[in-house]
Phi, psi and omega in degrees: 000130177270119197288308167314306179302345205232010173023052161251110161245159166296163139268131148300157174326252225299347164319313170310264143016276168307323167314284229276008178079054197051205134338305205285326175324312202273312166319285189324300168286333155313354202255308192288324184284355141311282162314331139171087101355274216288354202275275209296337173292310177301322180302301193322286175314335195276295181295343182284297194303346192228000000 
């Protein structure tokens, strides 16, 4: 089966990139899934001590 007939290609980065709406997307969740990391770490901590 040929992928071309069936008008399926790879994309390259920057193609991608322009789909999926650069970088800041990709920041952006990284920052929130950090946060919260750190959210859920603090509740944790907060509840052993006290």
């Amino acid at each position: 089966m040929n992928l071309e007939e069936l008008n399926l290609v790879e994309l390259n980065v920057q193609e991608i990139l322009e789909i999926e709406g650069g970088i800041l997307p990709a920041i952006l969740a990284a920052v929130e899934i950090a946060g919260a990391c750190y959210a859920a770490g603090y509740a944790v901590g907060y509840f052993m001590s006290h």
